[in-house]
N, C-alpha and C positions, 0 to 999 in steps of 0.2 A: 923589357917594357917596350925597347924600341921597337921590335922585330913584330910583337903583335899590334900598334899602333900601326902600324905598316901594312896588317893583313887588312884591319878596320879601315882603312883607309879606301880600300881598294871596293868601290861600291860597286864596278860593272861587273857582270857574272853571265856566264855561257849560261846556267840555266835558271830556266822561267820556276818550276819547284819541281826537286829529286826525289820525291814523294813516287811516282808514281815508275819510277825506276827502283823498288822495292819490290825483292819477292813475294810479300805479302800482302801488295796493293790490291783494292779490288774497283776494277775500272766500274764507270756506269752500264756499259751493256759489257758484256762478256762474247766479243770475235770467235766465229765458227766453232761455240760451242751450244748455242741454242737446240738443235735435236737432244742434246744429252742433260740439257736442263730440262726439258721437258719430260723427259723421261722420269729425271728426280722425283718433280715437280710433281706428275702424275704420282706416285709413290704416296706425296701427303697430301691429295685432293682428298681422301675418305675422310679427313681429319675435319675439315672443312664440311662434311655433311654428319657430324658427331659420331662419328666411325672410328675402329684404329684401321691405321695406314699401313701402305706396304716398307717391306725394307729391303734396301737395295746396296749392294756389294759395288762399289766404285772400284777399278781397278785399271792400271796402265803404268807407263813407264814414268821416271819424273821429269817433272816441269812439261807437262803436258793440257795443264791445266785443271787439275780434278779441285784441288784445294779451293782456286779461287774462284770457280765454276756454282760449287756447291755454299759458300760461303755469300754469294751473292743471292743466292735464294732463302739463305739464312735470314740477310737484313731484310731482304724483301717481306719477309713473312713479320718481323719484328715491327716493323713501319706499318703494315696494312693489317694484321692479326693480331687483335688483341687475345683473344681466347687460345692457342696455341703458342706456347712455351719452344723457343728456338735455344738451343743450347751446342755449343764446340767444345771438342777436348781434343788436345793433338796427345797422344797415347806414348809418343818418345818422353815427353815431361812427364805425364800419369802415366806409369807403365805399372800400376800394382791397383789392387781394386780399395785400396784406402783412400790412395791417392786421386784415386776418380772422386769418391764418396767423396773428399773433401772440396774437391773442387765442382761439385754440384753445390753444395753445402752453399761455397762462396759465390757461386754465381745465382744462387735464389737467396742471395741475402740473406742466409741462416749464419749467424755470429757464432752459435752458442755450443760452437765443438770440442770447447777440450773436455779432456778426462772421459771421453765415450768413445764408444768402442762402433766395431763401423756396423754390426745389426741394429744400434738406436741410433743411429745417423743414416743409415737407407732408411730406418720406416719414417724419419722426419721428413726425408724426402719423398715418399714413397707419397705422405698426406697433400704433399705442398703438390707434386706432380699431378695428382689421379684430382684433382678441381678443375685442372682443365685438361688439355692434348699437349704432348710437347713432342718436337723431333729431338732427337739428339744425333749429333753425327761425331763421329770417330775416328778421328784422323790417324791416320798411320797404325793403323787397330792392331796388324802383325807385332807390334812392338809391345803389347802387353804381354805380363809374365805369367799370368792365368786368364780364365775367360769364365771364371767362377760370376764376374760381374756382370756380365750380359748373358747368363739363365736368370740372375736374378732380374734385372731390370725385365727383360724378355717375361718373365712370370707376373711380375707381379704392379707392374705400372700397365695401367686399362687403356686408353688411345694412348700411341706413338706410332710413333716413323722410324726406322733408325737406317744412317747412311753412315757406313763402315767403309772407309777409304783405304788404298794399299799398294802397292806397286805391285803386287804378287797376287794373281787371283789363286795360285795353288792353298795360300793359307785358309781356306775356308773347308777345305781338306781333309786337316787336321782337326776341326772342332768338334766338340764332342756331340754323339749322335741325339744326344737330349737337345742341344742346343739349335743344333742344326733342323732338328724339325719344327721347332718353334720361329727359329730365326726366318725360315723358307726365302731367302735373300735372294730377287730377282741381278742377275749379271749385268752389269754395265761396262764396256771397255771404253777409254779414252787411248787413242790413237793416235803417235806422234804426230805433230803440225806438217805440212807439207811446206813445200818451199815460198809458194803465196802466201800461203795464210802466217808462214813464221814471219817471214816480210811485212805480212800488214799488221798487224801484233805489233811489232817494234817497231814501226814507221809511227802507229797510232799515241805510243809512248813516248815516243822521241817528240812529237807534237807536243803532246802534254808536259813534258820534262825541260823542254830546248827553247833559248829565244829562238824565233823563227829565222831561220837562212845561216844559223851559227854551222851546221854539220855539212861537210862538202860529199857529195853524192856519191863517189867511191867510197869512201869511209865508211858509209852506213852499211851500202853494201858488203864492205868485207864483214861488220859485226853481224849482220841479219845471216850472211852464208855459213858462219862461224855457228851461232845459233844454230842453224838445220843439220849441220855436220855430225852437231852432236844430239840432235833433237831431243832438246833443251832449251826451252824460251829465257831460264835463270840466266844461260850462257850469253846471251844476245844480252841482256838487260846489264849484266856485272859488265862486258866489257865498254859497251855504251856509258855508264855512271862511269868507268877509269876513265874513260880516251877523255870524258870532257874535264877532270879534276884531273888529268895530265896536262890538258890544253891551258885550260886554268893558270896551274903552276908556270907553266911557261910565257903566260900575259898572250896569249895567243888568242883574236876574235874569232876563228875559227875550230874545228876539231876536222882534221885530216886526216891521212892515211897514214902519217907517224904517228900519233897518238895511239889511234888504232892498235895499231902494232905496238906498241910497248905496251897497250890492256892486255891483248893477247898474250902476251908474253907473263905478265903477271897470273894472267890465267892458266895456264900450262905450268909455270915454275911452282906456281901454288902444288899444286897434285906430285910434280916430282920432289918438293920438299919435301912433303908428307911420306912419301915412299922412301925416301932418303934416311926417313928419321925410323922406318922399322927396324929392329934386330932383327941379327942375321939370321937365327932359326928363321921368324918369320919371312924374312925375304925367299930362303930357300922353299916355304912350303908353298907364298902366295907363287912362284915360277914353275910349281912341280902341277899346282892346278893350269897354267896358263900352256902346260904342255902337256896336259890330260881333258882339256875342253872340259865338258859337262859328266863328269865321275859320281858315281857314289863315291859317301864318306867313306866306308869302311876299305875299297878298293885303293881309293888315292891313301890311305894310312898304311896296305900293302905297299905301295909304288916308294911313299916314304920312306919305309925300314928298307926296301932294296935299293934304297939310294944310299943309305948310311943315315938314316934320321933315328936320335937314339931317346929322342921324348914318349911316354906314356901317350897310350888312347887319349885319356883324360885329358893331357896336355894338350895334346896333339887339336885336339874339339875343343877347346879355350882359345885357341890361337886362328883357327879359324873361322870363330865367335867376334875374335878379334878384326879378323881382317872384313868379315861384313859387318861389323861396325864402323869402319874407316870406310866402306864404300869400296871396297876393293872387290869383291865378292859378292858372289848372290849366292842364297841356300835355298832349297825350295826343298820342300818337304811334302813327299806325297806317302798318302795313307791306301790301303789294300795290296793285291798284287797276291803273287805266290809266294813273296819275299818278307812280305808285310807291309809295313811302314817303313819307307826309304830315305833318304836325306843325298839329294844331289847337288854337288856344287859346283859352279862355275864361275868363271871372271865378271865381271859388272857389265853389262853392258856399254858400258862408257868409261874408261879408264879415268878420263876428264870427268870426271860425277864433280857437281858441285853441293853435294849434298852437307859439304864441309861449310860450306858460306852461310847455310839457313843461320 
């Protein structure tokens, strides 16, 4: 009792509100991403003259800004359009097209879903949608486990928009050729921040987050350079939120350049814990990719058996299912060729991904 008496006690605090040092914040204007909103944007102006709108393929590396970019034109549209239905699914939690259906269901306020099956829960959606326009946007769209739900919505809901977000512009590749000519998805790249603009990014946050004059000017600096290193604005943000609940802990009016560096430090040991905690098959396979760069799958499963790996294909395709699921790995899958349909892998871009912290 005494020890949290104690926390309560203690009213000064380094920060003003840690809101806004959240991956999922979304500031009032959106820093040098204005051309790529406008772009969106242009996509559901048709919507706006009782038209349907275009659909547009968001695609770039993370934490680059696609999410919160597109999510502030979401509310924008919710605040000033009535007539136009704004609707978000991040597709890592709905990765099955039930799971979409329901979560349509829930967010137009349909209650009445049990015991139905998801063709009488689209066409209830399908009445509530086709009264007015809606966008719907798709986050992390590559992580669905069919794409049976977007020929249907694509078919049969009259004005939308749809903006499919992804880290991987290859997955549009693989969609099936019905889909792809209905979808007709204009390209859009987001482009890691450069070293100004990651700086004013987290300078702009740190304002919003920090009593003012609390963060000593080297300090910032190492988080902001930290950030661009890994061009990753999440990276700048999670170490900024440690160094000042380090500073904290230590009754410290300041956050410095020790702080700093013990965030850092939890940010790296994070990632090697996580690799730490693979079996050893898997250890051996993620090192056999990181010494074969960008391979086909079925070549790196030769390079495997000549190493002494004594797991099935099967196996073998489960585990590094596994490892781009922990963010170790990228899989890109491209469609035609002389070879057909190929499946290439390489190491993440970023060893450090914090894709573990969403």
């Amino acid at each position: 009792m005494g020890l949290f008496k104690n926390f309560l006690g203690n009213e000064e605090s380094l920060f003003r509100d840690p809101i806004p040092l959240e991956f999922d914040y979304i500031p009032k204007i959106i820093k040098y991403r204005e051309a790529q909103q406008q772009q969106v944007a242009l996509g559901m102006k048709p919507l706006l003259q009782q038209r349907t709108g275009k659909n547009v393929l968001v695609h770039g590396p993370p934490g680059v800004g696609k999410t919160v970019a597109v999510r502030h034109l979401l509310r924008e549209l919710e605040e000033e359009q009535e007539g136009i239905i704004p609707i978000y699914i991040n597709c890592w939690q709905k990765n099955t097209n039930f799971k979409l259906i329901l979560e349509l269901c829930d967010q137009l306020d349909y209650k009445f879903t049990h015991n139905k099956r998801s063709e009488e829960l689209f066409g209830v959606i399908k009445d509530m949608l086709n009264k007015k326009a809606v966008v719907l946007v798709l986050d992390e769209v590559d992580k669905l486990e069919n794409t049976d739900f977007l020929y249907q919505f694509l078919e049969e809901i009259y004005r939308k928009s749809m903006v499919l977000i992804t880290n991987y512009k290859e997955w549009i590749v693989n969609l099936d050729a019905r889909i792809k000519s209905r979808l007709l998805a204009e390209l859009l790249e987001f482009q890691a921040y450069n070293k100004v603009e990651t700086r004013g990014i987290l300078e702009e946050r740190m304002m919003y987050a920090f009593v003012p004059g609390v963060w000593n000017g080297d300090a910032f600096e190492i988080a902001a350079t930290k950030a661009y290193e890994l061009g990753d604005i999440r990276a700048g943000l999670y170490v900024m939120r440690e160094a000042g609940n380090i500073a904290e802990e230590g009754a410290s009016r300041t956050v410095d350049t020790t702080h700093v560096d013990k965030a850092m430090e939890k940010l790296n040991q994070f990632y090697i814990k996580k690799k730490d905690e693979l079996a050893d098959e898997t250890k051996f396979i993620l090192e056999l990719v990181k010494k074969s760069s960008e391979t086909k799958i079925g070549d790196l499963f030769k390079v495997y058996q000549q190493e002494g790996g004594a797991s099935s294909y099967k196996t073998f395709q489960r585990t590094i299912k596994k490892l781009e699921t922990g963010g170790f790995l990228t899989v890109i899958k491209l469609a035609g060729g002389q070879e057909g349909n190929t499946t290439l892998v390489k190491v993440a871009r970023s060893e450090k991904t914090l894709d573990q912290f969403k």
